[in-house]
N, C-alpha and C positions, 0 to 999 in steps of 0.2 A: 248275281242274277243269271240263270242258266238260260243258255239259249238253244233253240232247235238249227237244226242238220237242212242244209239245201236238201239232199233228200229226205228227211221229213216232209218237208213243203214240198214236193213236187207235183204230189197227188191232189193236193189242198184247192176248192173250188173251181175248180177244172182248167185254171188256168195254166198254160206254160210259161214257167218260169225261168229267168236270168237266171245262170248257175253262178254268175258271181253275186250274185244277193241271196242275202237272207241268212250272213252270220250274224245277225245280233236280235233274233226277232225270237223274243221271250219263250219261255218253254209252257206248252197247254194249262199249267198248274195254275199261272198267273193271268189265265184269260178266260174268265167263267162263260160257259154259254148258255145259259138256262136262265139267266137274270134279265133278261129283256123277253120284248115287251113288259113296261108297268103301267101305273095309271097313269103317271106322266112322260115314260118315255117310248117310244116306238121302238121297234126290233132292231132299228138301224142305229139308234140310238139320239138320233132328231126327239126334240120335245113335241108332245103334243099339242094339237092347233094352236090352244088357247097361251099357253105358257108359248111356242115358236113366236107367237105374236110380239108376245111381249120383252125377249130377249132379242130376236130380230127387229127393235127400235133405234134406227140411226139417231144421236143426239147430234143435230145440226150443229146447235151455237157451244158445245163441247169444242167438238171436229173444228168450228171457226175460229175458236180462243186458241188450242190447240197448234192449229197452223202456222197463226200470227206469232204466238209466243216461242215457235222454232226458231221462224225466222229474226223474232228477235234478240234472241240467245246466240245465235249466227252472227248477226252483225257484231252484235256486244262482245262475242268472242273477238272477232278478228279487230275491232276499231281499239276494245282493252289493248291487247298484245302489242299492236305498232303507238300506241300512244305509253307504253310499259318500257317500249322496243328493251328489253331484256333475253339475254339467251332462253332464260327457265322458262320466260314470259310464253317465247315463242315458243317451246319444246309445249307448254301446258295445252297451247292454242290449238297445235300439230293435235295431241290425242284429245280434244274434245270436238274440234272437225270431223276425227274421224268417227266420234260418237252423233256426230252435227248431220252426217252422210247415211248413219244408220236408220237416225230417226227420219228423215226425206223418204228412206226406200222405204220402209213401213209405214208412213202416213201414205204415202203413195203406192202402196199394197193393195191399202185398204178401199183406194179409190180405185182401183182396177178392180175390184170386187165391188165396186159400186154401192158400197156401207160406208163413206166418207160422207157424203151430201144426200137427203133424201131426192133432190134436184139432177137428172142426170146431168145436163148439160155442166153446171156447176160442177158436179163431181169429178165432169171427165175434164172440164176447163182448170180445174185447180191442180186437180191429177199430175197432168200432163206440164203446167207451164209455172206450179208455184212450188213442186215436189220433185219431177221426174227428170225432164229434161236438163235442167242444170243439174243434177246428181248425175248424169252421165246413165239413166235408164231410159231404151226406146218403149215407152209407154203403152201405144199400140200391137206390138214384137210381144211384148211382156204378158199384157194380156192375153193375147191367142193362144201361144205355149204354157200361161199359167193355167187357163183353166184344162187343157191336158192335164195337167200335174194332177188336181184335183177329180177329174173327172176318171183316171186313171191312174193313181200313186205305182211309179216303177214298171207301167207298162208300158209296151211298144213305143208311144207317144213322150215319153216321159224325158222331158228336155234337158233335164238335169241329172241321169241317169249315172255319168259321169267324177258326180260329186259323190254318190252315194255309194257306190260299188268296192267292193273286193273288203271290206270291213269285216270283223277285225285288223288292222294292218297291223305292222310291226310301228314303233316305238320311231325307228330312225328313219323310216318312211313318211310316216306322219310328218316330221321335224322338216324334213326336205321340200314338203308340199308348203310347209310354213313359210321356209326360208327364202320361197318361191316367191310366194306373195308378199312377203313383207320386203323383198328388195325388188319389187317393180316386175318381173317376171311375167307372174301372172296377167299385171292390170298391162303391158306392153300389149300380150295379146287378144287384150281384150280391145283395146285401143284401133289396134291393126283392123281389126275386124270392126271396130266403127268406122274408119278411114274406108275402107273397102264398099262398105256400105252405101258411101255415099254415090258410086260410080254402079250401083244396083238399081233398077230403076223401079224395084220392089219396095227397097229399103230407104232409096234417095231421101224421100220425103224426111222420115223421121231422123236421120241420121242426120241431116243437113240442119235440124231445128234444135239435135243436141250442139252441134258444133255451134251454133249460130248462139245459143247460152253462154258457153261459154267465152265468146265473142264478147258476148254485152257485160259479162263478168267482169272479163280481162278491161274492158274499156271503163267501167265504172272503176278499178281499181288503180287504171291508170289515169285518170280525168284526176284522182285525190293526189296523182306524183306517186302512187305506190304499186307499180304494175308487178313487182317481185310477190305481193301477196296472193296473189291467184298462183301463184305457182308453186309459193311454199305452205299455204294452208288452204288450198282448196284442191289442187289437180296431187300433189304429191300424198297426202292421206288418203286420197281417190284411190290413187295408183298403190299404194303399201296398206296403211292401216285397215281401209277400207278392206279391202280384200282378205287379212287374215282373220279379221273379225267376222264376216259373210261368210267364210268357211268353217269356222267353229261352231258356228249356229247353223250349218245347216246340212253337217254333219249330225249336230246334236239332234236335229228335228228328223234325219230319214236315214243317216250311215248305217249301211249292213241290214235295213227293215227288207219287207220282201212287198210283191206284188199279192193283193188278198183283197177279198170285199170287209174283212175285217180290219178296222183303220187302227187296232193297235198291233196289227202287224204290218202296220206302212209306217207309224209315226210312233216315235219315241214322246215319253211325257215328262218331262224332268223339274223337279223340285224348286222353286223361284227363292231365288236369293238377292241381295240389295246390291251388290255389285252387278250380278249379269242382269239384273233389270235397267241397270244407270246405264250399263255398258251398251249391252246385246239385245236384249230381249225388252224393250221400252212400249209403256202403252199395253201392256199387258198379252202379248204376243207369245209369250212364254210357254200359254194354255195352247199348245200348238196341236194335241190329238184332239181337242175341244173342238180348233178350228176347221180341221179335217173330218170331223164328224158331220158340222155344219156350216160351209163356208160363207151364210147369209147373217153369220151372228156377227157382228160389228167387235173389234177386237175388246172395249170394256166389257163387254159382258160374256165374256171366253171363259172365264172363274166362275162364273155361276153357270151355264153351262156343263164345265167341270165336275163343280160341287153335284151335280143334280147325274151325273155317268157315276162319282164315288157313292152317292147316294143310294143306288140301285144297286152296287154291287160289280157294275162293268168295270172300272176301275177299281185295282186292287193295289195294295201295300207294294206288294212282290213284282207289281212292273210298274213303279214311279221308282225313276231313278236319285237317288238322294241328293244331288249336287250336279252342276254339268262337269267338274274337276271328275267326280266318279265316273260318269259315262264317256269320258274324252280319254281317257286312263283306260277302259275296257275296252274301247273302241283300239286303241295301239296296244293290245295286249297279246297280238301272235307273237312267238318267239322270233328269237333273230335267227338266220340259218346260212350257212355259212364260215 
Protein backbone atom coordinates (compact mmCIF):
# COMPACT_ATOMS: atom_id res chain seq x y z
CA UNK A 1 0.00 0.00 0.00
CA UNK A 2 1.73 3.26 -1.10
CA UNK A 3 1.73 6.05 1.20
CA UNK A 4 1.82 9.90 0.79
CA UNK A 5 4.98 12.25 1.84
CA UNK A 6 4.50 14.62 5.19
CA UNK A 7 4.83 17.18 2.39
CA UNK A 8 2.17 15.92 0.57
CA UNK A 9 -0.08 16.64 3.34
CA UNK A 10 1.07 19.76 4.51
CA UNK A 11 -1.19 21.84 2.23
CA UNK A 12 -4.07 19.39 2.95
CA UNK A 13 -7.39 21.30 4.76
CA UNK A 14 -5.50 24.03 6.02
CA UNK A 15 -4.36 22.48 8.87
CA UNK A 16 -0.65 22.60 10.23
CA UNK A 17 0.66 19.56 10.47
CA UNK A 18 3.05 17.37 12.90
CA UNK A 19 5.98 16.73 10.66
CA UNK A 20 6.53 13.61 12.37
CA UNK A 21 3.13 12.13 11.20
CA UNK A 22 1.69 11.19 8.31
CA UNK A 23 4.06 8.27 6.96
CA UNK A 24 1.62 5.70 6.60
CA UNK A 25 -1.44 7.68 5.48
CA UNK A 26 -2.51 5.91 2.06
CA UNK A 27 -1.85 7.51 -1.16
CA UNK A 28 -5.10 9.82 -3.03
CA UNK A 29 -5.64 6.52 -5.29
CA UNK A 30 -7.23 4.73 -2.33
CA UNK A 31 -9.39 7.56 -1.04
CA UNK A 32 -12.13 8.40 -3.56
CA UNK A 33 -13.71 11.84 -3.21
CA UNK A 34 -16.55 12.18 -5.33
CA UNK A 35 -18.59 9.22 -3.65
CA UNK A 36 -20.22 10.93 -0.90
CA UNK A 37 -22.85 12.35 -0.27
CA UNK A 38 -25.59 9.37 -1.22
CA UNK A 39 -29.09 8.50 -0.38
CA UNK A 40 -27.94 7.19 2.61
CA UNK A 41 -24.79 8.57 3.66
CA UNK A 42 -23.84 12.22 4.18
CA UNK A 43 -20.50 13.88 2.88
CA UNK A 44 -18.93 13.20 6.21
CA UNK A 45 -19.94 9.95 5.94
CA UNK A 46 -22.42 9.65 9.04
CA UNK A 47 -25.71 7.81 7.79
CA UNK A 48 -28.62 9.52 7.28
CA UNK A 49 -31.27 10.54 10.10
CA UNK A 50 -33.25 7.72 9.58
CA UNK A 51 -30.70 4.86 9.11
CA UNK A 52 -28.11 7.08 12.10
CA UNK A 53 -31.30 6.29 14.18
CA UNK A 54 -31.21 3.12 13.89
CA UNK A 55 -27.48 1.98 13.96
CA UNK A 56 -27.12 4.56 16.97
CA UNK A 57 -29.48 1.99 19.13
CA UNK A 58 -27.65 1.10 22.41
CA UNK A 59 -28.72 -2.65 23.16
CA UNK A 60 -29.17 -2.23 26.98
CA UNK A 61 -29.69 -5.98 28.05
CA UNK A 62 -26.73 -7.03 25.14
CA UNK A 63 -24.26 -4.54 27.18
CA UNK A 64 -25.91 -6.10 30.71
CA UNK A 65 -25.36 -9.99 29.66
CA UNK A 66 -22.07 -8.74 28.12
CA UNK A 67 -20.68 -7.17 31.51
CA UNK A 68 -21.69 -9.94 33.67
CA UNK A 69 -20.38 -12.54 31.52
CA UNK A 70 -16.71 -10.65 31.66
CA UNK A 71 -16.85 -10.61 34.86
CA UNK A 72 -17.59 -13.99 34.96
CA UNK A 73 -15.04 -15.34 32.74
CA UNK A 74 -12.74 -13.27 35.19
CA UNK A 75 -13.42 -15.05 38.18
CA UNK A 76 -13.58 -18.53 36.41
CA UNK A 77 -10.35 -17.79 35.06
CA UNK A 78 -8.45 -16.96 38.12
CA UNK A 79 -10.64 -19.48 40.78
CA UNK A 80 -9.73 -22.46 37.59
CA UNK A 81 -6.08 -21.68 37.83
CA UNK A 82 -5.35 -21.80 41.69
CA UNK A 83 -7.82 -24.74 42.09
CA UNK A 84 -5.62 -26.34 38.84
CA UNK A 85 -2.71 -24.59 40.85
CA UNK A 86 -0.39 -26.02 37.72
CA UNK A 87 2.59 -24.04 36.13
CA UNK A 88 0.70 -24.24 32.47
CA UNK A 89 -2.46 -23.55 34.63
CA UNK A 90 -1.24 -20.48 35.74
CA UNK A 91 0.91 -19.33 32.58
CA UNK A 92 -2.77 -19.90 30.48
CA UNK A 93 -4.52 -17.70 33.43
CA UNK A 94 -1.39 -14.87 33.04
CA UNK A 95 -2.41 -14.48 28.96
CA UNK A 96 -6.18 -14.55 29.25
CA UNK A 97 -6.07 -11.84 32.20
CA UNK A 98 -4.49 -10.08 30.02
CA UNK A 99 -7.24 -10.64 27.26
CA UNK A 100 -9.65 -10.16 30.70
CA UNK A 101 -7.87 -6.33 30.90
CA UNK A 102 -8.56 -5.74 27.25
CA UNK A 103 -12.01 -6.58 27.31
CA UNK A 104 -12.70 -3.99 30.84
CA UNK A 105 -11.03 -1.09 28.78
CA UNK A 106 -13.19 -1.46 25.76
CA UNK A 107 -16.49 -2.25 27.45
CA UNK A 108 -15.46 0.68 29.35
CA UNK A 109 -14.67 2.62 26.22
CA UNK A 110 -17.89 2.28 25.24
CA UNK A 111 -19.24 3.79 28.37
CA UNK A 112 -17.26 6.95 28.16
CA UNK A 113 -18.93 7.41 24.91
CA UNK A 114 -22.04 6.87 26.69
CA UNK A 115 -23.32 3.76 24.13
CA UNK A 116 -22.94 1.18 27.12
CA UNK A 117 -26.33 1.95 28.99
CA UNK A 118 -29.14 4.12 27.18
CA UNK A 119 -29.29 5.39 31.20
CA UNK A 120 -26.66 7.77 31.83
CA UNK A 121 -26.19 7.52 35.22
CA UNK A 122 -26.06 3.63 34.76
CA UNK A 123 -23.64 4.09 32.07
CA UNK A 124 -21.40 6.19 33.88
CA UNK A 125 -22.03 4.07 37.26
CA UNK A 126 -20.94 0.80 35.48
CA UNK A 127 -18.17 2.66 33.46
CA UNK A 128 -16.39 3.84 36.08
CA UNK A 129 -16.75 1.04 39.14
CA UNK A 130 -17.72 -2.49 37.24
CA UNK A 131 -14.94 -1.73 34.05
CA UNK A 132 -12.45 1.06 34.66
CA UNK A 133 -11.37 1.62 37.91
CA UNK A 134 -10.13 -1.94 38.88
CA UNK A 135 -8.52 -2.19 35.29
CA UNK A 136 -6.35 0.62 36.41
CA UNK A 137 -8.23 3.28 33.97
CA UNK A 138 -8.97 7.08 35.59
CA UNK A 139 -12.52 7.03 33.93
CA UNK A 140 -13.20 10.75 34.13
CA UNK A 141 -9.09 11.76 32.88
CA UNK A 142 -10.02 9.25 30.01
CA UNK A 143 -12.96 10.72 28.89
CA UNK A 144 -12.02 14.41 28.70
CA UNK A 145 -8.66 13.59 26.57
CA UNK A 146 -10.75 10.93 24.82
CA UNK A 147 -13.10 13.00 23.20
CA UNK A 148 -10.07 15.32 22.08
CA UNK A 149 -8.96 12.29 20.27
CA UNK A 150 -12.04 12.30 18.44
CA UNK A 151 -12.88 15.65 18.19
CA UNK A 152 -9.51 16.18 16.69
CA UNK A 153 -7.60 12.82 15.38
CA UNK A 154 -3.61 13.95 15.84
CA UNK A 155 -4.21 17.52 16.56
CA UNK A 156 -2.85 19.96 19.02
CA UNK A 157 -5.07 18.12 21.71
CA UNK A 158 -4.35 14.81 20.84
CA UNK A 159 -3.25 12.95 24.12
CA UNK A 160 -1.99 10.13 22.62
CA UNK A 161 0.15 11.74 19.98
CA UNK A 162 3.08 9.96 21.33
CA UNK A 163 2.01 6.49 20.47
CA UNK A 164 1.36 7.28 17.03
CA UNK A 165 4.35 9.30 15.63
CA UNK A 166 7.52 9.02 13.73
CA UNK A 167 5.78 5.68 11.91
CA UNK A 168 7.22 3.86 9.74
CA UNK A 169 9.90 3.00 12.37
CA UNK A 170 12.61 0.53 11.87
CA UNK A 171 12.13 -3.19 12.83
CA UNK A 172 14.39 -2.97 16.09
CA UNK A 173 12.85 0.01 17.25
CA UNK A 174 9.55 -1.40 17.17
CA UNK A 175 11.13 -4.61 19.13
CA UNK A 176 12.55 -2.28 21.84
CA UNK A 177 9.12 -0.24 22.55
CA UNK A 178 7.87 -4.17 22.94
CA UNK A 179 10.39 -5.21 25.25
CA UNK A 180 9.59 -2.14 27.13
CA UNK A 181 6.22 -3.10 27.81
CA UNK A 182 6.30 -6.49 28.19
CA UNK A 183 8.97 -6.49 31.04
CA UNK A 184 7.13 -3.82 33.20
CA UNK A 185 8.81 -0.57 31.76
CA UNK A 186 6.18 0.87 30.48
CA UNK A 187 3.34 -0.03 32.96
CA UNK A 188 6.20 1.21 35.91
CA UNK A 189 5.50 4.55 34.41
CA UNK A 190 2.39 4.50 34.08
CA UNK A 191 2.03 3.55 37.67
CA UNK A 192 4.41 6.39 39.05
CA UNK A 193 2.15 8.69 37.44
CA UNK A 194 -0.95 7.09 39.11
CA UNK A 195 0.98 7.32 42.44
CA UNK A 196 1.58 11.08 41.78
CA UNK A 197 -1.81 11.63 41.13
CA UNK A 198 -2.95 11.01 44.10
CA UNK A 199 -0.89 14.05 45.92
CA UNK A 200 -2.85 16.31 42.71
CA UNK A 201 -5.67 17.59 44.11
CA UNK A 202 -6.97 17.61 40.48
CA UNK A 203 -6.51 14.08 40.08
CA UNK A 204 -6.83 12.91 43.94
CA UNK A 205 -10.22 12.02 43.56
CA UNK A 206 -9.93 9.43 40.69
CA UNK A 207 -6.59 8.14 41.37
CA UNK A 208 -7.36 7.46 44.96
CA UNK A 209 -10.69 5.28 43.90
CA UNK A 210 -8.25 3.43 41.36
CA UNK A 211 -6.00 2.43 44.17
CA UNK A 212 -8.77 1.90 46.65
CA UNK A 213 -9.95 -1.10 43.77
CA UNK A 214 -7.34 -2.56 43.88
CA UNK A 215 -7.37 -2.49 47.80
CA UNK A 216 -10.75 -4.27 47.75
CA UNK A 217 -9.09 -6.71 45.19
CA UNK A 218 -6.11 -7.57 47.03
CA UNK A 219 -8.39 -7.94 50.25
CA UNK A 220 -10.94 -10.18 48.54
CA UNK A 221 -8.02 -12.37 47.34
CA UNK A 222 -6.61 -12.39 50.45
CA UNK A 223 -9.85 -13.02 52.69
CA UNK A 224 -9.64 -16.75 50.23
CA UNK A 225 -5.64 -17.22 51.94
CA UNK A 226 -4.51 -16.26 48.28
CA UNK A 227 -3.23 -12.66 48.28
CA UNK A 228 -0.16 -13.85 45.63
CA UNK A 229 -3.13 -13.84 43.03
CA UNK A 230 -3.76 -10.20 42.71
CA UNK A 231 -0.32 -9.93 41.99
CA UNK A 232 0.35 -12.66 39.58
CA UNK A 233 -2.89 -12.44 37.48
CA UNK A 234 -4.15 -9.20 37.87
CA UNK A 235 -1.48 -6.35 38.62
CA UNK A 236 1.38 -8.17 36.71
CA UNK A 237 -0.57 -8.70 33.10
CA UNK A 238 -1.65 -4.95 33.92
CA UNK A 239 1.90 -4.09 34.24
CA UNK A 240 3.34 -6.45 30.95
CA UNK A 241 0.66 -8.12 28.73
CA UNK A 242 -1.52 -5.56 29.21
CA UNK A 243 0.61 -2.98 27.79
CA UNK A 244 1.98 -4.75 24.65
CA UNK A 245 -1.15 -5.62 23.53
CA UNK A 246 -2.66 -1.78 23.88
CA UNK A 247 0.12 -0.85 21.78
CA UNK A 248 -0.20 -3.13 18.90
CA UNK A 249 -3.81 -2.10 18.57
CA UNK A 250 -3.33 1.31 18.70
CA UNK A 251 -0.59 1.54 16.73
CA UNK A 252 -2.79 -0.48 14.20
CA UNK A 253 -5.89 1.94 14.70
CA UNK A 254 -3.57 5.65 14.09
CA UNK A 255 0.63 4.73 13.81
CA UNK A 256 1.98 7.18 10.98
CA UNK A 257 -2.06 8.44 9.99
CA UNK A 258 -1.95 12.36 9.88
CA UNK A 259 -4.15 15.13 11.11
CA UNK A 260 -7.19 15.65 8.25
CA UNK A 261 -11.10 16.23 8.34
CA UNK A 262 -10.84 12.98 6.27
CA UNK A 263 -10.99 10.07 8.86
CA UNK A 264 -9.22 7.66 6.65
CA UNK A 265 -6.33 9.58 6.86
CA UNK A 266 -6.44 9.63 10.75
CA UNK A 267 -7.40 5.84 11.02
CA UNK A 268 -6.24 2.89 9.66
CA UNK A 269 -9.14 -0.03 8.85
CA UNK A 270 -7.55 -3.41 9.01
CA UNK A 271 -9.15 -6.79 8.02
CA UNK A 272 -10.75 -8.84 11.22
CA UNK A 273 -9.31 -12.03 11.87
CA UNK A 274 -10.32 -14.80 14.80
CA UNK A 275 -7.42 -14.49 16.66
CA UNK A 276 -7.06 -10.46 17.00
CA UNK A 277 -10.80 -10.47 17.61
CA UNK A 278 -10.23 -13.20 20.82
CA UNK A 279 -7.07 -11.31 21.59
CA UNK A 280 -7.33 -7.39 20.68
CA UNK A 281 -9.93 -6.17 19.10
CA UNK A 282 -13.12 -7.94 20.97
CA UNK A 283 -16.73 -6.72 20.64
CA UNK A 284 -16.32 -5.72 17.31
CA UNK A 285 -14.05 -2.82 17.87
CA UNK A 286 -11.95 -3.82 15.01
CA UNK A 287 -14.41 -1.41 12.59
CA UNK A 288 -12.28 1.27 14.13
CA UNK A 289 -12.45 3.96 10.93
CA UNK A 290 -16.32 3.02 11.26
CA UNK A 291 -16.00 4.30 14.62
CA UNK A 292 -14.23 7.46 13.94
CA UNK A 293 -16.56 8.33 11.32
CA UNK A 294 -19.34 8.13 14.09
CA UNK A 295 -18.52 7.78 17.50
CA UNK A 296 -22.27 7.63 18.65
CA UNK A 297 -22.69 4.03 16.79
CA UNK A 298 -22.37 1.59 19.70
CA UNK A 299 -19.39 -0.87 19.01
CA UNK A 300 -21.92 -3.91 17.40
CA UNK A 301 -23.08 -2.13 14.91
CA UNK A 302 -19.48 -0.65 13.65
CA UNK A 303 -19.67 -3.59 10.75
CA UNK A 304 -22.74 -2.30 9.32
CA UNK A 305 -21.61 0.99 9.48
CA UNK A 306 -18.68 -0.15 7.65
CA UNK A 307 -20.52 -2.23 5.13
CA UNK A 308 -22.77 0.78 4.24
CA UNK A 309 -18.78 3.41 3.77
CA UNK A 310 -17.77 -0.04 1.43
CA UNK A 311 -21.12 0.32 -0.09
CA UNK A 312 -20.71 3.82 -1.35
CA UNK A 313 -17.46 3.49 -2.54
CA UNK A 314 -15.66 5.50 0.60
CA UNK A 315 -13.98 2.51 1.37
CA UNK A 316 -11.81 0.97 -1.00
CA UNK A 317 -9.90 -2.52 -1.53
CA UNK A 318 -6.53 -0.68 -1.72
CA UNK A 319 -6.75 1.10 1.87
CA UNK A 320 -8.07 -2.07 4.07
CA UNK A 321 -5.09 -3.44 5.21
CA UNK A 322 -5.15 -7.42 4.86
CA UNK A 323 -4.21 -8.59 8.31
CA UNK A 324 -2.79 -6.56 11.40
CA UNK A 325 0.65 -8.99 10.93
CA UNK A 326 0.66 -6.89 7.43
CA UNK A 327 0.16 -3.49 8.77
CA UNK A 328 2.54 -4.01 12.02
CA UNK A 329 5.29 -5.28 9.34
CA UNK A 330 4.74 -1.93 7.30
CA UNK A 331 4.55 0.15 10.05
CA UNK A 332 8.52 -1.30 11.05
CA UNK A 333 9.50 -1.28 7.63
CA UNK A 334 12.23 1.97 7.55
CA UNK A 335 15.54 0.45 7.07
CA UNK A 336 18.07 0.13 9.66
CA UNK A 337 20.83 2.89 9.51
CA UNK A 338 23.84 2.59 10.93
Amino acid sequence: MAARSTADLAADDGFVLDPRLGGMVPDRSALPTDVLPTDRLLANGKAVADIRAELRKIPDRRNAVTVAWLWFETIGTIVLAAWLAHPLAYLAAFVLMGRALVRFNILGHEAVHRTLFTNKRLNDFVGKWLLSYHAWVPFELYRRGHIDHHRDELGPAEPDTGLYTGYPITRSSLRRKLIRDASGQSGWKILKGLLRGVRNVRTRPVAVRILGAQVVLLAIATAFGRPELWLLLWFLPWMTLWRVINRLRAIAEHGGMTRSKDRRETTHHVRQGPVARFFMVPYKVGWHLAHHVDMGVPCWNLPKLHDELVAAGWITPDYVWPSYRALWKALSSRPETG
